[in-house]
N, C-alpha and C positions, 0 to 999 in steps of 0.2 A: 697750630698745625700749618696753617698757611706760612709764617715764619720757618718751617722747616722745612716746606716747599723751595722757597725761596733760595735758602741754603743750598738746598739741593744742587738748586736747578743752577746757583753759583760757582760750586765746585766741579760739579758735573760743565759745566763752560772749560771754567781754569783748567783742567784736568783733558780737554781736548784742545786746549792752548799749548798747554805743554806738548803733549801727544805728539802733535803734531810738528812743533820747532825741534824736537827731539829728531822727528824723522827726515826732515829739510838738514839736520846738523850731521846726519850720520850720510845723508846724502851728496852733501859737502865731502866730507871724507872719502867716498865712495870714486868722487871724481880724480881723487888722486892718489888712485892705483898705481897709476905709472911715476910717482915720487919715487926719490934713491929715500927718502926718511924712513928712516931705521922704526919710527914710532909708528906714523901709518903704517906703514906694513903690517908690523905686528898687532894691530889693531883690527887688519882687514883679514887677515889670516884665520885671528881668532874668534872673529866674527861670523868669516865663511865656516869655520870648525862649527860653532854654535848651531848655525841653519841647517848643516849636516847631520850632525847630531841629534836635533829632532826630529830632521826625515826619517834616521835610520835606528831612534830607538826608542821602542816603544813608553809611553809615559801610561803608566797603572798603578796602583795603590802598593805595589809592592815594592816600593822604592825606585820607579826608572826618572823620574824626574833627579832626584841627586847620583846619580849614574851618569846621568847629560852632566851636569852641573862639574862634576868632577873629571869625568874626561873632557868637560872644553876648557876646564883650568888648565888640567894636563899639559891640551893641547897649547894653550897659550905658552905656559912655563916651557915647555918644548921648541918654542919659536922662537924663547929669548936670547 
């Protein structure tokens, strides 16, 4: 048991290692709004689409989670 403790408490580390370089990387991105690159753009776009997209649609058992999922593809391909 204690060995799976262990584990745990290992991945549960890695797992806010990641977390968090994930969020310093998107942050990175974030500062270069004002690039002419054709690829952040469409990055930041579709990312603002995604944030949007949750605010404004409800997530319930009745499918609204692949709802978001497919209009922020939408919106992506739309930007391309």
């Amino acid at each position: 048991m204690e060995e799976l403790r262990d584990r745990q408490q290992q991945l549960s580390l890695s797992y806010n290692q990641l977390r968090s370089e994930a969020v310093r990387l998107k942050t990175e991105v974030w500062r270069h709004d004002d690039c002419d690159c054709g690829f952040i753009r469409c990055y930041i776009s579709a990312e603002a689409n995604k944030i949007v997209d949750r605010l404004t649609w409800p997530d319930d058992s009745s499918g609204g989670t692949t709802i978001i999922q497919e209009q922020s593809e939408t919106s992506y391909l739309r930007l391309k």
